[in-house]
C-alpha positions in Angstrom: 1.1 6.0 -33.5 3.0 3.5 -30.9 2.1 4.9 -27.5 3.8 3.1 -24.3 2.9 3.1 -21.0 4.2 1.8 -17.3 1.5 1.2 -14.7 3.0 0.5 -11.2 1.6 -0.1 -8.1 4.0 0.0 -5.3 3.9 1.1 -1.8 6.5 3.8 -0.9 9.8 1.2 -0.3 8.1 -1.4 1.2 7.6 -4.6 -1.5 3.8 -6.2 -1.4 3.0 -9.6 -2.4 -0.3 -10.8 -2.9 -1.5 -14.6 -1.6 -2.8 -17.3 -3.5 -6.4 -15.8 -2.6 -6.0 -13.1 -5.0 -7.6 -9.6 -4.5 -10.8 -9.2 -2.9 -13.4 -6.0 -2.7 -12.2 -3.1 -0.5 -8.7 -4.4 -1.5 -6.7 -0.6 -2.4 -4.1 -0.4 -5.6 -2.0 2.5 -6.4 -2.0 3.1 -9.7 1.0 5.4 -11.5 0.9 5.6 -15.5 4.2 6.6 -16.8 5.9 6.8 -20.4 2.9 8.8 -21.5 2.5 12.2 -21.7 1.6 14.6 -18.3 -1.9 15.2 -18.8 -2.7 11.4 -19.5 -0.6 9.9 -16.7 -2.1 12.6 -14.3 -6.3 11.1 -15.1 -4.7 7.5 -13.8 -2.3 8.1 -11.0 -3.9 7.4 -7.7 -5.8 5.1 -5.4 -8.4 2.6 -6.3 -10.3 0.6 -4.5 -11.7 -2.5 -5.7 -16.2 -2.0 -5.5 -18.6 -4.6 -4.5 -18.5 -6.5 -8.3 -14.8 -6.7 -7.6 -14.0 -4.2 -10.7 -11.8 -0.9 -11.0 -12.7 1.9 -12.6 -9.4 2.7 -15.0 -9.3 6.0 -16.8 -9.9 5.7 -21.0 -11.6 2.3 -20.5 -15.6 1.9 -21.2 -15.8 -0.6 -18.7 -14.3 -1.5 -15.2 -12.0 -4.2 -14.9 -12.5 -6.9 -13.0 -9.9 -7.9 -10.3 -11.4 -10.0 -8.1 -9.5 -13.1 -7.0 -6.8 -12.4 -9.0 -3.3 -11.8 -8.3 -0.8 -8.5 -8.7 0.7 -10.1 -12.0 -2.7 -11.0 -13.4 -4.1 -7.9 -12.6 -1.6 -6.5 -14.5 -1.9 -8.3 -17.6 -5.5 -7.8 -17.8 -5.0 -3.8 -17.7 -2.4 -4.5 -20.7 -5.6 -6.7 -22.6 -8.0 -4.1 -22.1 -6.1 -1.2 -23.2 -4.8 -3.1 -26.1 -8.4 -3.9 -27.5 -9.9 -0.3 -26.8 -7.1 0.7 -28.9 -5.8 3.5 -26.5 -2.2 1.5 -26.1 -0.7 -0.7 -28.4 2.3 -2.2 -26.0 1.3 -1.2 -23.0 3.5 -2.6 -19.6 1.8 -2.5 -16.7 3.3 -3.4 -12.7 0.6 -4.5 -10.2 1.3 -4.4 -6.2 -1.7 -4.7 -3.8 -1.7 -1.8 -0.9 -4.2 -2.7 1.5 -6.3 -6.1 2.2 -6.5 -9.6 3.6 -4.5 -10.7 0.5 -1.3 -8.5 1.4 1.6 -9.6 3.2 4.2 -7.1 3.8 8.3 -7.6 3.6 10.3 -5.2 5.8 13.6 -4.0 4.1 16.6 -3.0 6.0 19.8 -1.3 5.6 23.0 -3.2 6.9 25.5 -1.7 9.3 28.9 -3.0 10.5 32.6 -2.6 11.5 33.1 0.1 14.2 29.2 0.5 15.5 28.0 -0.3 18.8 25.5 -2.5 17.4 26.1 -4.0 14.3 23.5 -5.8 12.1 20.3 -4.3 10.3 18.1 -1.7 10.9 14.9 -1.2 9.5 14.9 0.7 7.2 13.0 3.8 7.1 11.5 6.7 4.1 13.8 9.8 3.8 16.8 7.4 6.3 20.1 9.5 5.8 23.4 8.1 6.8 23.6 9.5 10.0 20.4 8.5 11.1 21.2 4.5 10.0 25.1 4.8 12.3 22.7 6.8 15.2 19.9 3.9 15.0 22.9 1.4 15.2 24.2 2.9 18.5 27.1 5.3 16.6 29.8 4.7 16.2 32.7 3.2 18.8 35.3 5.2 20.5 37.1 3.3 17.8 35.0 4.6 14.5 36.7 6.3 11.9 35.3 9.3 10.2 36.1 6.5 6.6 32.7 4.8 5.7 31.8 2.2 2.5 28.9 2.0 1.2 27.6 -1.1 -1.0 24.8 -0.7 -2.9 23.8 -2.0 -5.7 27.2 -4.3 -6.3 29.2 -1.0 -6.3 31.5 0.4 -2.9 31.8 4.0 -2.3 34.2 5.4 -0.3 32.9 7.8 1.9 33.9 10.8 4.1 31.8 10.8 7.1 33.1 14.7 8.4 31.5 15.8 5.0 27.9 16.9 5.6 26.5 15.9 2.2 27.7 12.4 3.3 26.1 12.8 6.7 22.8 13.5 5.0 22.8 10.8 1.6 19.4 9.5 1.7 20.1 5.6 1.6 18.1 2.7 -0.1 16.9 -0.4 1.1 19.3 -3.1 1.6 22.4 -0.3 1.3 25.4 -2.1 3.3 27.3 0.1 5.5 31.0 -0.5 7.4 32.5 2.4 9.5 36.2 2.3 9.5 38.5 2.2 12.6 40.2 5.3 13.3 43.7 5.6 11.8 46.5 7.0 13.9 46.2 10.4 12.5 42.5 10.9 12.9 40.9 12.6 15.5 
């Protein structure tokens, strides 16, 4: 039987990249095993933390594999190798991100916000942000703001009511773009 499987390592929104120095002990990963069934993916999702050999201990593997000094992506392929040749996975793909160490350099994400704000530009962007929070971070809107907001994300524009409270409370994504409207002569 084909089984499948996704391991990803990822810290909440924020993106991780790992230095040239590779991954060192007491370095942390997050580990999440998905396209498997429940009761598998549950023995692997977690924390691990890299011991004094430099190993991890991964769930349905004899033997701990050994990170030290190399990089997310290599990391990654080596879980592949090793599930491959204990015959637990035959295609496995597996994501590696680094949470915690000397090797990890974090990159802040943002949501953009223009037209009628007091202070246009970005603002950093923040887990669970709704609209409204992103237009109060950015000063509100001007006497001049409309209640008609666009959205961009992901290459598409939604046109938004801002006096509708589901609108007032979409969850947004990093790097959403945001323009608030001016007011048209009928709007109050």
């Amino acid at each position: 039987m084909n089984k499948q499987m996704m391991i990803i390592l990822c810290v909440g929104l924020s993106v991780s990249l790992v230095s040239a120095q590779g991954l060192a002990t007491g370095n942390r990963v997050k580990i999440s095993l998905r396209g498997v069934p429940a009761a598998e993916s549950a023995e692997v999702n977690g924390e691990y933390t890299l011991g004094e050999a430099g190993g991890i201990r991964i769930p349905g593997l004899e033997e701990s594999v050994n990170a030290r000094g190399l990089t997310g992506e290599q990391l990654a392929r080596k879980i592949e190798s090793a599930y491959k040749e204990a015959g637990i996975y035959t295609k496995p793909a597996v994501e590696a991100v680094v949470l915690t160490g000397a090797s990890v350099a974090a990159v802040q994400t943002f949501v953009s916000i223009g037209g009628q704000v007091r202070k246009p530009g970005k603002v950093d962007f923040q887990k669970n942000m709704t609209l409204m929070s992103a237009i109060q971070a950015s000063g509100d809107r001007t006497e001049f703001g409309g209640n008609t907001l666009f959205l961009r994300r992901a290459g598409k524009v939604l046109k938004l009511n801002y006096r509708e409270e589901a609108v007032k409370n979409m969850l947004l994504l990093p790097d959403d773009v945001i323009s608030v409207e001016e007011r048209g002569p009928f709007e109050r």
